[in-house]
N, C-alpha and C positions, 0 to 999 in steps of 0.2 A: 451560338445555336440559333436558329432563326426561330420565329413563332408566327403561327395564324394566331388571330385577336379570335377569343372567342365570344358569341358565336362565329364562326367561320362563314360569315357571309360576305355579302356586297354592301361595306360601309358609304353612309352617306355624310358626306359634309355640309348641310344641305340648313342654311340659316335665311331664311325668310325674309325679307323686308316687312314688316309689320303694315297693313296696308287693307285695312278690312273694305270688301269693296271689287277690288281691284280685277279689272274684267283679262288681264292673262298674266302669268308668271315666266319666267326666263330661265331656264335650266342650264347651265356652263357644264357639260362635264369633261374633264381631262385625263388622258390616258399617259403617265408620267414614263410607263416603261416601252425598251425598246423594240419590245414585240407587237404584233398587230392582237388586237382582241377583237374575234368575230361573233358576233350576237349578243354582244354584253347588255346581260339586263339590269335593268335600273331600276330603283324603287323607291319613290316618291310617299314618306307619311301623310295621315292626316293633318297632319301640325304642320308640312312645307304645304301642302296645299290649302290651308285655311287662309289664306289671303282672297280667297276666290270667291269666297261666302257659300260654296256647294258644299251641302250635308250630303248627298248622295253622288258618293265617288263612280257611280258607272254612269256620271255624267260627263266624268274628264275625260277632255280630247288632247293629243299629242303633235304638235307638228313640226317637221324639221327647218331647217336655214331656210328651204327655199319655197316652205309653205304644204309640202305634200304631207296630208294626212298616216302619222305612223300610228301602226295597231298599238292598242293596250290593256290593259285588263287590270280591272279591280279586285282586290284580294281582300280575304276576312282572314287576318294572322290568328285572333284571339276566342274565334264561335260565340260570338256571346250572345245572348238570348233572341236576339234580331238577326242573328246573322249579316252585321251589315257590314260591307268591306272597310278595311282602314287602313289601305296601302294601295297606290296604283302601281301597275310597274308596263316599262315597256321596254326592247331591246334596241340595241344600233353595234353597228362593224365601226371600228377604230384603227388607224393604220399607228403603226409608231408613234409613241411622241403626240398625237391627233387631241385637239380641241375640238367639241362641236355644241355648238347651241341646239336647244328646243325650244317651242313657246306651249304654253300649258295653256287651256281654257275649260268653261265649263259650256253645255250645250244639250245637246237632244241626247235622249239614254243611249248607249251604246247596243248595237247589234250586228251578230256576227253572221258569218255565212258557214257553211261546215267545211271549205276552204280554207277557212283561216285558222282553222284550227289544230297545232301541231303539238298538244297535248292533253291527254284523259286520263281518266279514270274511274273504274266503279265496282263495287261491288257486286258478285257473279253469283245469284241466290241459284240461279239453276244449275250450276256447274258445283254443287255442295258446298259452296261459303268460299268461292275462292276470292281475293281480290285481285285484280288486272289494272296494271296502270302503265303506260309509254308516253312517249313524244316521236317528234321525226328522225330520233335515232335507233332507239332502243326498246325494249319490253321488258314488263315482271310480270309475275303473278307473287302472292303467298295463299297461304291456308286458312278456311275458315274450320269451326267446331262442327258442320256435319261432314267436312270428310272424314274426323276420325273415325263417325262409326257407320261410313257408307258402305254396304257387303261387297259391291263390286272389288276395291282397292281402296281401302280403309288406308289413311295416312295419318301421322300422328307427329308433325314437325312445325315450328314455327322458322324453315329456312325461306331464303327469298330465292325467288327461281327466274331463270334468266329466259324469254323467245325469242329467239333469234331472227332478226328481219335483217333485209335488204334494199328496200322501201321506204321514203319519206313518208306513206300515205299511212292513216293509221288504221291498227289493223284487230286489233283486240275484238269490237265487235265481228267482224266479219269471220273472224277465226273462232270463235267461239257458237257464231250460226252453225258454218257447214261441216264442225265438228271433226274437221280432219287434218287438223296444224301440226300434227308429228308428220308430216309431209310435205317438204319442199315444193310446192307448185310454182314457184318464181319469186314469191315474197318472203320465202325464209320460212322456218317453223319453230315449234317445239324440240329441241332436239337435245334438252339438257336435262339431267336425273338431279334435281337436288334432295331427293329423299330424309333422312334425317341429320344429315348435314350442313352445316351453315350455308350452303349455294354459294350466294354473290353478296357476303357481306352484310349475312344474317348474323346478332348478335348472340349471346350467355356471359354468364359472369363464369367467374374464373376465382376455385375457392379448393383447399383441401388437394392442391392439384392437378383436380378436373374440370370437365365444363359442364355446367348446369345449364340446362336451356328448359323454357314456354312450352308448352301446349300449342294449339293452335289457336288464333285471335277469337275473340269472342265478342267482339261487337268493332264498330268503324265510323268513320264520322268522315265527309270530305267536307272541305272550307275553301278551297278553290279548284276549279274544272276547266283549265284554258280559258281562252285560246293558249296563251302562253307557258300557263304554268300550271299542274296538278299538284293540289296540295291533301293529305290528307290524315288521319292519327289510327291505328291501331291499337284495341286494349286487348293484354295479356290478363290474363285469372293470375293469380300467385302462385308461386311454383316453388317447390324447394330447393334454396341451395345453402348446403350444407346443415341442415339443419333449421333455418332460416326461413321464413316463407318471404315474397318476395312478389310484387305486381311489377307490370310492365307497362306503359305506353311510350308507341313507337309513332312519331310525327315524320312524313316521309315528303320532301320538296323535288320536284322534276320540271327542267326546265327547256323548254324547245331548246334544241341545238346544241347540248350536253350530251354526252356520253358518261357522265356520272350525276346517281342522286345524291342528295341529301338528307342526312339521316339522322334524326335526335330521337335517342333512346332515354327515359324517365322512371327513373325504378325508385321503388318503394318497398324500407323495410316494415314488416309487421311488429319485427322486435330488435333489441340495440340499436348501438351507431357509429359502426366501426363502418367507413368508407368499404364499398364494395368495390369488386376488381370487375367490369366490363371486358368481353372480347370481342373482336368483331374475327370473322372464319371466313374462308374462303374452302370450299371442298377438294379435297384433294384427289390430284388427278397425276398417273401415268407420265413421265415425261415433260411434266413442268418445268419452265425455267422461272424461275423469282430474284427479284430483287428488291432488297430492303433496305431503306436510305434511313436510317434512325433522325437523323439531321435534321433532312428535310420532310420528315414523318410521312410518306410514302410507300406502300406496300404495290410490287407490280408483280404480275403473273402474264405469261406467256405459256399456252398449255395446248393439245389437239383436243378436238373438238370429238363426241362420239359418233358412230356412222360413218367415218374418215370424210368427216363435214367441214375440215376446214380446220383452222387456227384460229384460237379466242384472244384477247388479251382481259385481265381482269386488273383491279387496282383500289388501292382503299389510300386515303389522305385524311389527316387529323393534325392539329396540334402536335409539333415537334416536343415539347415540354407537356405535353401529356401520355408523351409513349413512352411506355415501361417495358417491353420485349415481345418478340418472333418466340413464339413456340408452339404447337402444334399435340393432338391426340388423335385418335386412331381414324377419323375422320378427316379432319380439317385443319389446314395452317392458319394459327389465330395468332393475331396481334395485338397484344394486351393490354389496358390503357389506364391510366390513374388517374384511378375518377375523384372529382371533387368533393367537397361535404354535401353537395346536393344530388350527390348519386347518380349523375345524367354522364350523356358522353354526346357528343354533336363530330359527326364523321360524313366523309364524301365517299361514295363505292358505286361501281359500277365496272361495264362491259365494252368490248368493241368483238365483230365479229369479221373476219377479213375478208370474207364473201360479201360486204358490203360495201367494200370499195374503199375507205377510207386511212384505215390503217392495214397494211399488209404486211408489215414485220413487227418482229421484237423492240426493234428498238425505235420506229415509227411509234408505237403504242407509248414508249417510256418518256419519247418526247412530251408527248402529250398532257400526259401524267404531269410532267416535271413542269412544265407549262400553266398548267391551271392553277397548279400547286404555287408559282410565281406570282397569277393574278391574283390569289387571293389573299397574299400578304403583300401586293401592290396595291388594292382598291382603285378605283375611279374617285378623283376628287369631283366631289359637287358642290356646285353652290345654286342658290335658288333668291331669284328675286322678284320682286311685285313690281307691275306697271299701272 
């Protein structure tokens, strides 16, 4: 049976020359498999970059073989009371098989132009707590606590909802100004109901039979804003399941040129310690076609869209050796997962929209799926050295 290392990221191999000083670094990364990886982002810790003698990582600059400056961006993984970043990351296209140097330096603070920016997110106090966040693929929104008790259309869910673009450009502010994104004006819309159903890959545990789900989030923190990457955590109140009370935070990772995010869920019992069952949900729809690869722990959905808006694909990836079963309630097909002693689940989910051009069938979409799911028990090998 195969496995993602958990967490399910982009390992780094990434051993420093000890070199305190050292005015640039040399990054090798190697793409070992036979498929091309396009935008693969890379993520440099404090510790490969401390050869450089830079405390303030939105000083590191990136450049390729032949000198052209590549974008990058600093990330804070941990929010710690500075907020100060402790990871750079920056991306590059890889063909088969493809070796490529970088050189790392440190220099003038980084600034960006709103060009370069192919992913956000933020917190929507005017629109009653929602949060929005995309890149140049895809859109979410979820829920905050005053839509439950707004009178217009009170909502009471913690699913993750999907907007559907057709656009690199981003579009969350704009569509939130002129207040009319359930209508396709050329850049896609709103055109999906996740109401109290898991959406795209919203989570509950799974106890007694049923699904226990959240309330709506109740407070939000972001730690990264682009260009490249949106990072952010969601807190859930405690909620019962089965008897149990139970908190939530949800850490949510989006990365330019992805068509799925990343998703760690972090729960907490009030009482016992008996591992809890996580589920991740997909809502169910009319007409769907799924396929569920246990093996290679992939979940795909192939479904019509509402408003005869077209064809979705949807998909969830995890840990093959953390998936316990397909089984579904009167809402949602949920994929159930066995969680560890630390109660957490770390999962990939997301969308593609076929009015965007990119995947247009069923099995275009599975490719894809099957794909990513490849790179991330391939990794990129890194290594990192001081000059």
């Amino acid at each position: 049976m195969m496995k993602i290392s958990v967490p399910l990221a982009l390992l780094l191999f990434a051993v420093p020359t000890l070199c305190p000083g050292a005015t640039q670094l040399t990054v090798q990364a190697i793409n070992k498999m036979p498929i091309a990886r396009a935008r693969q982002t890379i993520e440099l810790s404090a510790t490969d970059l401390r050869p450089l003698g830079e405390s303030d990582l939105r000083r590191i600059h990136v450049q390729d073989a032949a000198g052209a400056e590549v974008l990058c961006q600093a990330v804070d993984t941990d929010y710690d009371e500075y907020h100060a970043p402790d990871m750079v990351i920056f991306q590059a296209d890889f063909s088969p098989g493809e070796t490529k140097s970088f050189k790392i330096s440190a220099g003038k603070k980084q600034e960006y132009t709103k060009n370069d920016f192919k992913a956000y997110g933020r917190f929507v106090r005017e629109r009653f707590d929602d949060f929005a966040w995309e890149n140049d693929r895809i859109a979410h929104r979820t829920y905050g606590r005053a839509l439950e008790t707004w009178k217009g259309e009170p909502l009471t869910s913690s699913a993750i909802d999907i907007w559907s673009k057709r656009v690199p450009s981003l579009v969350v502010d704009d569509w939130y100004m002129v207040d009319n994104y359930h209508t396709d004006k050329g850049q896609g819309c709103d055109d999906y109901s996740a109401g109290t159903s898991r959406g795209c890959g919203g989570t509950g545990l799974w106890a007694a039979n049923r699904l226990w789900v959240s309330r709506n989030f109740v407070d939000s923190r972001v730690l990264a804003n682009g260009p490249i990457r949106v990072l952010f955590e969601l807190v859930y109140e405690p909620f019962n399941v089965n008897g149990t009370m139970v908190s939530e935070v949800k850490r949510i990772t989006l990365d330019a040129g992805s068509q799925l995010d990343r998703f760690e869920s972090f729960y907490k019992r009030e009482s016992g310690a008996e591992p809890l069952t996580p589920a991740i949900g997909f809502k169910k729809v009319r007409g769907a076609q799924k396929d569920f690869n246990a093996e290679r722990g992939w979940l795909v959905i192939w479904e019509p869209m509402e408003k005869n808006m077209g064809m979705q694909g949807l998909a969830a990836i995890l840990d093959s050796n953390r998936v316990d079963k397909l089984t579904e309630d009167k809402l949602n097909d949920l994929l159930l997962v066995k969680a560890g002693t630390n109660n957490a689940v770390t999962y990939w989910a997301g969308f593609a929209w076929d009015k965007a051009g990119r995947f247009t069938t069923a099995e275009a979409w599975k490719t894809y799926v099957d794909e990513f799911t490849r790179r991330l028990l391939s990794p990129l090998e890194l290594s990192v050295s001081a000059e």
